[in-house]
mmCIF entry with sequence, helices, sheets and N, C-alpha, C, O atoms, coordinates in Angstrom:
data_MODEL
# 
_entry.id   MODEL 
# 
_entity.id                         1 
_entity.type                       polymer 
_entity.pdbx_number_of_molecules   1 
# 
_entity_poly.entity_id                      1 
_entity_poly.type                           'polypeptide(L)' 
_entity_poly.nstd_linkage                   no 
_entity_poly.nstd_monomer                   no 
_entity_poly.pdbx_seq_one_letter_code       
;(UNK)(UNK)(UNK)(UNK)(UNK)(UNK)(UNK)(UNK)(UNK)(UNK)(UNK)(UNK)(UNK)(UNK)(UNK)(UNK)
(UNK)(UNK)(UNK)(UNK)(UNK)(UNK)(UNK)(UNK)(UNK)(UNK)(UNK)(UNK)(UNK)(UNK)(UNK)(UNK)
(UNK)(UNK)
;
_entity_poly.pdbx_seq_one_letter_code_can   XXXXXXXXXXXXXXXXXXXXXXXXXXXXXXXXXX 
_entity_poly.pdbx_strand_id                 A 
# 
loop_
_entity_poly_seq.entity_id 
_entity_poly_seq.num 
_entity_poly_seq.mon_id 
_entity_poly_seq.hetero 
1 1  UNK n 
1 2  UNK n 
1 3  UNK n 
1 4  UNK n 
1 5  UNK n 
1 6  UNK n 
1 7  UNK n 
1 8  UNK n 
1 9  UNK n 
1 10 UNK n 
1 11 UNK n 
1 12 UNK n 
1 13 UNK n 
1 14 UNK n 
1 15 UNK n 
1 16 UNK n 
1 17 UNK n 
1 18 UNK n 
1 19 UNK n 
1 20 UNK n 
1 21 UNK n 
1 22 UNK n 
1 23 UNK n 
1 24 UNK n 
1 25 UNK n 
1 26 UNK n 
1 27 UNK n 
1 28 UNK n 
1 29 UNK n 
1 30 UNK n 
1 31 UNK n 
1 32 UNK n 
1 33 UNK n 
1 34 UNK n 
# 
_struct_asym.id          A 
_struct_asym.entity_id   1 
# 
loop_
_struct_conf.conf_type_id 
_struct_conf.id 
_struct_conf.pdbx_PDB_helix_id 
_struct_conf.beg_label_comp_id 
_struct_conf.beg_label_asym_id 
_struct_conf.beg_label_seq_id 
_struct_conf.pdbx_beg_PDB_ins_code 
_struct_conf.end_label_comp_id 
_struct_conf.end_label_asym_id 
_struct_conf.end_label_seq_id 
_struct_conf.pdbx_end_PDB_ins_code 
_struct_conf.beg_auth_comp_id 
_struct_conf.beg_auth_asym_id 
_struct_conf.beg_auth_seq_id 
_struct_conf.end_auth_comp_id 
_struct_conf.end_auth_asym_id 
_struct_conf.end_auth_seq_id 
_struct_conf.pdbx_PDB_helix_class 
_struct_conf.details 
_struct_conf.pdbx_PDB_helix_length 
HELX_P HELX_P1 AA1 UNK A 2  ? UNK A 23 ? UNK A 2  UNK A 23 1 ? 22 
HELX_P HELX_P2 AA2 UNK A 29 ? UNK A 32 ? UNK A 29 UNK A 32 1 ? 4  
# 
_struct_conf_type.id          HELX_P 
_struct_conf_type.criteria    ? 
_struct_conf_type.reference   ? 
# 
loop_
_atom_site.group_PDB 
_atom_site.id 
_atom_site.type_symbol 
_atom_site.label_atom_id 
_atom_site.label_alt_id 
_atom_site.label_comp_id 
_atom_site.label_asym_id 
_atom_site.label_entity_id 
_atom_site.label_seq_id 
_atom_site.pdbx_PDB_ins_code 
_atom_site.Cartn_x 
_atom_site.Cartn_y 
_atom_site.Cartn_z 
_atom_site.occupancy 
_atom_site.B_iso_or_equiv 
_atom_site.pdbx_formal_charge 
_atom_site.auth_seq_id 
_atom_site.auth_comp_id 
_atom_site.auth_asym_id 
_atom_site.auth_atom_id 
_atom_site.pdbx_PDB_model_num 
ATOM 1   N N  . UNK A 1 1  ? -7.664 30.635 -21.875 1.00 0.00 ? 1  UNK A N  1 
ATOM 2   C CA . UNK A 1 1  ? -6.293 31.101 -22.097 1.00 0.00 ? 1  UNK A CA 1 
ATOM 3   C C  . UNK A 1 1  ? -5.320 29.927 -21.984 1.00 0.00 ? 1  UNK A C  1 
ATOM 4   O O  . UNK A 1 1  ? -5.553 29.168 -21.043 1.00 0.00 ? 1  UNK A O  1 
ATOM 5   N N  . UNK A 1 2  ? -4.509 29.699 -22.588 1.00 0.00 ? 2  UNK A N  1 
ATOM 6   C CA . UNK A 1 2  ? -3.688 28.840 -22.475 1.00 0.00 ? 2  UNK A CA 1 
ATOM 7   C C  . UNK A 1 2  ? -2.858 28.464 -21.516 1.00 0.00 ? 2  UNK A C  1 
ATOM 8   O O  . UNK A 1 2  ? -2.541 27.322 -21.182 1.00 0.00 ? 2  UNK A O  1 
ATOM 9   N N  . UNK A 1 3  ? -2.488 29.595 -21.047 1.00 0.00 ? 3  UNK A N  1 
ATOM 10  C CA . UNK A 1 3  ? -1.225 30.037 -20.061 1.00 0.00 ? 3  UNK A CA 1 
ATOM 11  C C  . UNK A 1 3  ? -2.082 29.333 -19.059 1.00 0.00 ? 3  UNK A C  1 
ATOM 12  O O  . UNK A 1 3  ? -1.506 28.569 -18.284 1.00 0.00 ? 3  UNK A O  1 
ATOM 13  N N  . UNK A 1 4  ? -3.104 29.449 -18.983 1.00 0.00 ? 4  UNK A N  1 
ATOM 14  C CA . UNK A 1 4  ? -4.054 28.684 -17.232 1.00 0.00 ? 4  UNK A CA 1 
ATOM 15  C C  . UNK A 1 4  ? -4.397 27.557 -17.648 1.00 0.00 ? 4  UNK A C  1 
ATOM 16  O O  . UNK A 1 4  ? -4.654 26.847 -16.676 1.00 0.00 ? 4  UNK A O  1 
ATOM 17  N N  . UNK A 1 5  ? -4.576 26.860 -18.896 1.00 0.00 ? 5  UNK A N  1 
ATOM 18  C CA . UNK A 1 5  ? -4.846 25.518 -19.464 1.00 0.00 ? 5  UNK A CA 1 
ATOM 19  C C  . UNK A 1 5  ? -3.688 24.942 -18.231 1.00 0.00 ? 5  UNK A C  1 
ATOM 20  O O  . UNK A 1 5  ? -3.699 24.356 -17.149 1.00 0.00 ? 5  UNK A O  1 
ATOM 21  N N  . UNK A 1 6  ? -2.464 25.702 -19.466 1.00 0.00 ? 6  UNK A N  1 
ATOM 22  C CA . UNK A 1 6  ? -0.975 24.911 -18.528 1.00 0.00 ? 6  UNK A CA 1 
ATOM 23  C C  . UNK A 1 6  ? -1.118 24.552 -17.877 1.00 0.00 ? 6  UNK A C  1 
ATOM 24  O O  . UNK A 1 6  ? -1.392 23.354 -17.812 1.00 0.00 ? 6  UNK A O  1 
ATOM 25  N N  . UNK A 1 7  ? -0.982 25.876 -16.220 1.00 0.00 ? 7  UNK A N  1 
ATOM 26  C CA . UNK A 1 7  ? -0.733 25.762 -15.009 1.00 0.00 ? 7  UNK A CA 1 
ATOM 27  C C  . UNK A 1 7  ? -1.618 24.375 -14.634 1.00 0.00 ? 7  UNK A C  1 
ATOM 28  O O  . UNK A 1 7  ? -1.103 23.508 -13.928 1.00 0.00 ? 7  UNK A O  1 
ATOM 29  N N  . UNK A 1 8  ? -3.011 24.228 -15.169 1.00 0.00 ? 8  UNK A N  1 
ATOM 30  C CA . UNK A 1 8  ? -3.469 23.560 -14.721 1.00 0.00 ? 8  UNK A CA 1 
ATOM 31  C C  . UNK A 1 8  ? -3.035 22.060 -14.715 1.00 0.00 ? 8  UNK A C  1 
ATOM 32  O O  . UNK A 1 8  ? -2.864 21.345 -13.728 1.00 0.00 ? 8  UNK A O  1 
ATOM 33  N N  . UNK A 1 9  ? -2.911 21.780 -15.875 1.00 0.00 ? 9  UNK A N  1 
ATOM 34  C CA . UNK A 1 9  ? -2.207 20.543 -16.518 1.00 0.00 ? 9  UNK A CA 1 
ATOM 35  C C  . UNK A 1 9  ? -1.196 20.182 -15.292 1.00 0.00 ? 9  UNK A C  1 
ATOM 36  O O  . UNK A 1 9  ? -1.311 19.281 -14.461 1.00 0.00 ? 9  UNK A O  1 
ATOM 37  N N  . UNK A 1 10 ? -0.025 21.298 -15.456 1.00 0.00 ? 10 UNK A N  1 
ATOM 38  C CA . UNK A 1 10 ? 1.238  20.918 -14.701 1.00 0.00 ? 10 UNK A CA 1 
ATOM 39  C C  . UNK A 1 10 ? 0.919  20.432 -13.420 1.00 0.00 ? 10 UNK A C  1 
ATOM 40  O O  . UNK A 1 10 ? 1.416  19.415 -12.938 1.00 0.00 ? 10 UNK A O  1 
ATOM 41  N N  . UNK A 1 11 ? -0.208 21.418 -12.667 1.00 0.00 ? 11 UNK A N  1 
ATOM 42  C CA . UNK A 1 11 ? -0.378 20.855 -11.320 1.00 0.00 ? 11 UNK A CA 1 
ATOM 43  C C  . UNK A 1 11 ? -1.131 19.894 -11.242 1.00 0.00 ? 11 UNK A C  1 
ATOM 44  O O  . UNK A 1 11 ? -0.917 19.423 -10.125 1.00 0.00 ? 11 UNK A O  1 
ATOM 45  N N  . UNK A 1 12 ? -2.191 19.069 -11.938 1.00 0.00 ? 12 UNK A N  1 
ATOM 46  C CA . UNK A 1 12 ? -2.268 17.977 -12.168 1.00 0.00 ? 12 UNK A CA 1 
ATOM 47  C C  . UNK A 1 12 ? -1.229 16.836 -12.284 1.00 0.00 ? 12 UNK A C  1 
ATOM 48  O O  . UNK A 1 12 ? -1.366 15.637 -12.042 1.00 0.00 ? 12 UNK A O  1 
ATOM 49  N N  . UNK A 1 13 ? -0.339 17.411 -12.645 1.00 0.00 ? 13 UNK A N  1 
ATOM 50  C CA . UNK A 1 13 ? 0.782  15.950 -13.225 1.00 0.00 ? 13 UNK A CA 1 
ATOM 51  C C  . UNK A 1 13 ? 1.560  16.139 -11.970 1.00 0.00 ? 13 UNK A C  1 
ATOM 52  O O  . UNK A 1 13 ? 2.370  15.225 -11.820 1.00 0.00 ? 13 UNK A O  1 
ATOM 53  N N  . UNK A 1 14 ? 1.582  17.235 -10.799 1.00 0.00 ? 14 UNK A N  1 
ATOM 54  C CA . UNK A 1 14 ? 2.655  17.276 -10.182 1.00 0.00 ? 14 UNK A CA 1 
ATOM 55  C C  . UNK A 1 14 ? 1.803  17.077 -8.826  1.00 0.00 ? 14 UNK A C  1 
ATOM 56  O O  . UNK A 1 14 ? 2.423  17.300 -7.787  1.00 0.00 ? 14 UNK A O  1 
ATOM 57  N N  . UNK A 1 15 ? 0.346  16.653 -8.707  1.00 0.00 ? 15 UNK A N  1 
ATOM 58  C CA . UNK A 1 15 ? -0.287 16.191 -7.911  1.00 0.00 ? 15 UNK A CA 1 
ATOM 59  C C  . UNK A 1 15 ? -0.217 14.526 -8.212  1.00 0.00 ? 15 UNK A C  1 
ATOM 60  O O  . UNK A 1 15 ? 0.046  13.792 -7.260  1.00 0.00 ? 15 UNK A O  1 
ATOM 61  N N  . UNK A 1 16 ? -0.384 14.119 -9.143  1.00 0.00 ? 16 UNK A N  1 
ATOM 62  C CA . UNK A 1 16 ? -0.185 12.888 -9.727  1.00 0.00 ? 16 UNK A CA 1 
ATOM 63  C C  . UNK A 1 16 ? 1.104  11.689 -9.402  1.00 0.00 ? 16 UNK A C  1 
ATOM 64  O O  . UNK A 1 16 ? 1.100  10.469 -9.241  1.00 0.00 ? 16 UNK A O  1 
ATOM 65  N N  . UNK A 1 17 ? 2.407  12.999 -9.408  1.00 0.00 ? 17 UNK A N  1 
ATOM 66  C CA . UNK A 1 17 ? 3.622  12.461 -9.599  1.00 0.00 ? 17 UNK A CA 1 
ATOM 67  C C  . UNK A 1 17 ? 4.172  11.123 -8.740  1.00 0.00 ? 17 UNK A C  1 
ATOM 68  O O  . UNK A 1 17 ? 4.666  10.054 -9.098  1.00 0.00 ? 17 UNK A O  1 
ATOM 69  N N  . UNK A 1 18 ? 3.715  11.931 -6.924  1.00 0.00 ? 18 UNK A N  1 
ATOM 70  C CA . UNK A 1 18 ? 4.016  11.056 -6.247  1.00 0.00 ? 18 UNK A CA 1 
ATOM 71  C C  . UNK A 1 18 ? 3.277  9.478  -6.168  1.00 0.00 ? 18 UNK A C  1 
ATOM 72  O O  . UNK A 1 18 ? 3.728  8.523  -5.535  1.00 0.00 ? 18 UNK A O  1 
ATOM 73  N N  . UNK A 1 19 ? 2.306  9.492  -6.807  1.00 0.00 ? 19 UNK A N  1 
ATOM 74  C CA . UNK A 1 19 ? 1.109  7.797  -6.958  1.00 0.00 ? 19 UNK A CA 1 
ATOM 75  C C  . UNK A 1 19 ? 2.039  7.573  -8.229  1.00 0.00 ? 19 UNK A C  1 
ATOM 76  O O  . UNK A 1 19 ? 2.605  6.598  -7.734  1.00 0.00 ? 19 UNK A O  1 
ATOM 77  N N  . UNK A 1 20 ? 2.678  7.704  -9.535  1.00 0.00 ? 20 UNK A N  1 
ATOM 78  C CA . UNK A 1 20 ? 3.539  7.372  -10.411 1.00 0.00 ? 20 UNK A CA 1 
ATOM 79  C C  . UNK A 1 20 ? 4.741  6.983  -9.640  1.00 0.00 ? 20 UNK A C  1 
ATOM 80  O O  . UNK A 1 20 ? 4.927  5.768  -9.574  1.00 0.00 ? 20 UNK A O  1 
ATOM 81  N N  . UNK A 1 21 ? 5.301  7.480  -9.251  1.00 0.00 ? 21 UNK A N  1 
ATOM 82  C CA . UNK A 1 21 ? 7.128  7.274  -8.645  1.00 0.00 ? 21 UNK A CA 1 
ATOM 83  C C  . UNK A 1 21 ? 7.104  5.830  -7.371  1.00 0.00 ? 21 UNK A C  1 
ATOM 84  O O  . UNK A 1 21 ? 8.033  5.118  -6.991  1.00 0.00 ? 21 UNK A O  1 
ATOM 85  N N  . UNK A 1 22 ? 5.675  5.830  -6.993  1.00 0.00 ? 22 UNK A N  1 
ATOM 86  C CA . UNK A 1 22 ? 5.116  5.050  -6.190  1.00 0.00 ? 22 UNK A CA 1 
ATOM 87  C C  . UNK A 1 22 ? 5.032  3.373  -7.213  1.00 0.00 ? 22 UNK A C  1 
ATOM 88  O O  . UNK A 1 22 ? 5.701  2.347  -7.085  1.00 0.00 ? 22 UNK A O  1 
ATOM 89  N N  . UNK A 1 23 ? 3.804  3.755  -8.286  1.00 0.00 ? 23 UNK A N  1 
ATOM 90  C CA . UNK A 1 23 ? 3.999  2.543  -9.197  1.00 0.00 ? 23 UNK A CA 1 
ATOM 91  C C  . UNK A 1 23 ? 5.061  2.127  -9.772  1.00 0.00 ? 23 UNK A C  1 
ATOM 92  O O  . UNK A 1 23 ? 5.222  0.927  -9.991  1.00 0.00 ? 23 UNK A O  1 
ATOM 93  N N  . UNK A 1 24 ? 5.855  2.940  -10.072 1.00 0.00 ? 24 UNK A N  1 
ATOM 94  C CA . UNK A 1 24 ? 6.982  2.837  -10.371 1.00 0.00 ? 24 UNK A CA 1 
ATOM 95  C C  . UNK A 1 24 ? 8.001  1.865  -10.004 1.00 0.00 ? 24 UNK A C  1 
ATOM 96  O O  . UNK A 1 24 ? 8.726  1.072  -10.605 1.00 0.00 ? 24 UNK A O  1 
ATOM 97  N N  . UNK A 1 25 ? 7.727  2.324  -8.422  1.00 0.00 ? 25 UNK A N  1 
ATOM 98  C CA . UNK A 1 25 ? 8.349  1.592  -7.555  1.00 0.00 ? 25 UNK A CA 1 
ATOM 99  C C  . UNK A 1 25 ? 8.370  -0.103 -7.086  1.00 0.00 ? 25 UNK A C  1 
ATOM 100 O O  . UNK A 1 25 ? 9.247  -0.795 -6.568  1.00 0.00 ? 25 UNK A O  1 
ATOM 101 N N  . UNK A 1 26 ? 6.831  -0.422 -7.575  1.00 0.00 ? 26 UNK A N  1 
ATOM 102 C CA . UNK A 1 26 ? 6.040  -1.346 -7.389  1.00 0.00 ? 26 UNK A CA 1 
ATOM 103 C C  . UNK A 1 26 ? 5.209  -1.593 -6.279  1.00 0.00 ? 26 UNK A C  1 
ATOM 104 O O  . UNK A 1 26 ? 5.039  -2.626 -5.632  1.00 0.00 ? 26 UNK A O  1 
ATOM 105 N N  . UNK A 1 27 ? 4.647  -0.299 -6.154  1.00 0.00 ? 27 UNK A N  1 
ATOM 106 C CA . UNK A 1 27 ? 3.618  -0.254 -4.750  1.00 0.00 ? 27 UNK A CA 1 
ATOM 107 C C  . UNK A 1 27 ? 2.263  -0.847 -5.870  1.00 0.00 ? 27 UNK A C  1 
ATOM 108 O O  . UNK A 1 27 ? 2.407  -0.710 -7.085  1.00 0.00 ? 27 UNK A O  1 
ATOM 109 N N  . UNK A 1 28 ? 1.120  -1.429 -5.350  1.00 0.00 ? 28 UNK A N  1 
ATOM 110 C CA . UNK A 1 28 ? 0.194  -1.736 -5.752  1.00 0.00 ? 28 UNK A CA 1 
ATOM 111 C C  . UNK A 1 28 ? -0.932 -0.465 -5.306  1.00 0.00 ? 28 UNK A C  1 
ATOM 112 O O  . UNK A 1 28 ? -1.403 -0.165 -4.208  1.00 0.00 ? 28 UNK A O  1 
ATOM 113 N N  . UNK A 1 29 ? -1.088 0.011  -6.420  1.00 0.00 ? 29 UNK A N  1 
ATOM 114 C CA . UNK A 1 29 ? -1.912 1.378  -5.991  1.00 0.00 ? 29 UNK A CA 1 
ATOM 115 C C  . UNK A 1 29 ? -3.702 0.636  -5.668  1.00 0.00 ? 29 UNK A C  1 
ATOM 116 O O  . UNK A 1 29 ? -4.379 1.244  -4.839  1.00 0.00 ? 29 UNK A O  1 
ATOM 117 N N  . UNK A 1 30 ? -4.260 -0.488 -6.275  1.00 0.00 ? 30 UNK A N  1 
ATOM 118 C CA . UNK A 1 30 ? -4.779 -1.122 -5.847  1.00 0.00 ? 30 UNK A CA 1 
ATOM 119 C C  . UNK A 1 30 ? -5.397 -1.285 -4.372  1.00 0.00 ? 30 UNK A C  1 
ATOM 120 O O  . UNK A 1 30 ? -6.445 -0.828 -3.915  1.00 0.00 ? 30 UNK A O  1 
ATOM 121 N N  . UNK A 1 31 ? -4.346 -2.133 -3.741  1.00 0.00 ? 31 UNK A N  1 
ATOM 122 C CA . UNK A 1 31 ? -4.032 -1.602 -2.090  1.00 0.00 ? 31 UNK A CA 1 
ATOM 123 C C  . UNK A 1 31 ? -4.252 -0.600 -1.347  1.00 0.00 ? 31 UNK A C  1 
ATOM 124 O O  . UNK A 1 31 ? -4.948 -0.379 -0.356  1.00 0.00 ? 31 UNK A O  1 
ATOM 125 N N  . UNK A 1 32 ? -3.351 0.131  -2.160  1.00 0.00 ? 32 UNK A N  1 
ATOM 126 C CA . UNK A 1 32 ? -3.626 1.727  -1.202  1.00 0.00 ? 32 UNK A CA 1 
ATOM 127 C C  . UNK A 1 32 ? -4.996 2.467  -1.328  1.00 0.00 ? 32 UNK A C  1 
ATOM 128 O O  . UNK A 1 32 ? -5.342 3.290  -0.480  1.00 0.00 ? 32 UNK A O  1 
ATOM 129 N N  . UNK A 1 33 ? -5.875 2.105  -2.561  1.00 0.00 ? 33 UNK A N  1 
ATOM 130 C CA . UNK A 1 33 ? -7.302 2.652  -2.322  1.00 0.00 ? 33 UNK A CA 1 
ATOM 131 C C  . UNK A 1 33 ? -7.755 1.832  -2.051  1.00 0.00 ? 33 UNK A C  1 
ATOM 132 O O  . UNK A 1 33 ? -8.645 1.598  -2.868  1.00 0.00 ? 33 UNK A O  1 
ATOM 133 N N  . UNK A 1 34 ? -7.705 0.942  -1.121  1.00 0.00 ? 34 UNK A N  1 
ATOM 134 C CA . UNK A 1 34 ? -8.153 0.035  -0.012  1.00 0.00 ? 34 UNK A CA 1 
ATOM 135 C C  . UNK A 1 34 ? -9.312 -1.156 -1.247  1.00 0.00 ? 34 UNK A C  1 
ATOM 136 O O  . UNK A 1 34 ? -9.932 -2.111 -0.779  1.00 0.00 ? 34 UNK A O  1 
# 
């Protein structure tokens, strides 16, 4: 169904968001997975 494709998607990207806003920032995500 699509409608649960979505949800899924979205909460992917909105699990994601904070490691983006992070690179963003110029954290070295590198680093942080040790």
């Amino acid at each position: 169904m699509v409608a649960e494709t979505t949800k899924r998607v979205v909460h992917q990207l909105r699990e994601l968001s904070p490691l983006w806003d992070m690179y963003k920032d110029g954290v070295d995500l590198e680093k942080l997975n040790g």
